[in-house]
C-alpha positions in Angstrom: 44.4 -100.9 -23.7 42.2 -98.6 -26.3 41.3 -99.9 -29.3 40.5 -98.0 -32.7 37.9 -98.9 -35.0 38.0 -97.4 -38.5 35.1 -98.1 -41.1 37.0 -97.6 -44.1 34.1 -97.3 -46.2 33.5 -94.1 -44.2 36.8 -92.2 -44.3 36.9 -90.0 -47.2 41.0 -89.9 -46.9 41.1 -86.1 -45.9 44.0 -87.5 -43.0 42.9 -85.2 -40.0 42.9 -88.3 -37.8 46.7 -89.0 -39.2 47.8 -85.4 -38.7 45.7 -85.2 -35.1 47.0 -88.0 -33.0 50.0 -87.4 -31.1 51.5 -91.3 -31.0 51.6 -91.3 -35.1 49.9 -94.6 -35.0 47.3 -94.2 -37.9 48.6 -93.8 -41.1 46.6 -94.1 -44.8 46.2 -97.2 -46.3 47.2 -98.2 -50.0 43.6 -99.9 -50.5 40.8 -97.9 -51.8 37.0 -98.0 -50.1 34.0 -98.1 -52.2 34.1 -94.3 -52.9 36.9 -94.4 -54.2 39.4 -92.6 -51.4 42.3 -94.3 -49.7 41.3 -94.6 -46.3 42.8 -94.3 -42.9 44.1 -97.3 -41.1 45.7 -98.3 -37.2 49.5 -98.7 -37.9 50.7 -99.2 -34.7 48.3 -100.0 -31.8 49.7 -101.0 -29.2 51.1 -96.8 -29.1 47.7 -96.0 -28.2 47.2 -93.4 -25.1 43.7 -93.2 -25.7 43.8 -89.7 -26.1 40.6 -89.8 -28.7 42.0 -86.7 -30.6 41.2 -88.9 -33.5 38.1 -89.7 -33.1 37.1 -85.7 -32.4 39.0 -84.6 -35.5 37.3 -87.1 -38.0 34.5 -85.3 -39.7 33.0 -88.3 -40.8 32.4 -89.7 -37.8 34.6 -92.7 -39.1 36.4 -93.8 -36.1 35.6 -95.4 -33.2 37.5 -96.2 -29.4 36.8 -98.8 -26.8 39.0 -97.8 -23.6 38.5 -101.0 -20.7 35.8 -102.0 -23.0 33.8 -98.1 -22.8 32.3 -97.7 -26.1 32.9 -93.7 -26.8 30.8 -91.5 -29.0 31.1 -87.9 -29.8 28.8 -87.5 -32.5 24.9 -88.7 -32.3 24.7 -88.6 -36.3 
């Protein structure tokens, strides 16, 4: 099963990851991170296809996905 790792105090709250993933399982949180943004949060996880369209559409490199315990990057930032 994939799992979703968002650092909150990395999301900026722009919501491409929300608008990106096909399942609707992230959604934005009513907590604010230390800049000041609501960030994006896992709503529904066990949805999950793995489909990482997430993690590619985040430019802030925010998000990370462990499929069968495969760590995933992208992005070396």
């Amino acid at each position: 099963m994939p799992q979703i790792k968002i650092s909150p105090d990395r999301c900026k709250g722009c919501e491409l990851c929300v608008q990106a993933c096909p399942q609707q399982i992230l959604g934005m949180s009513r907590k604010i991170n230390k800049k000041g943004y609501f960030y994006a949060e896992v709503v529904e996880q066990p949805r999950c296809i793995g489909c990482r369209l997430c993690c590619i559409a985040c430019p802030d490199v925010a998000i990370e996905m462990k499929v069968h315990g495969t760590m995933y990057h992208y992005f070396a930032y």
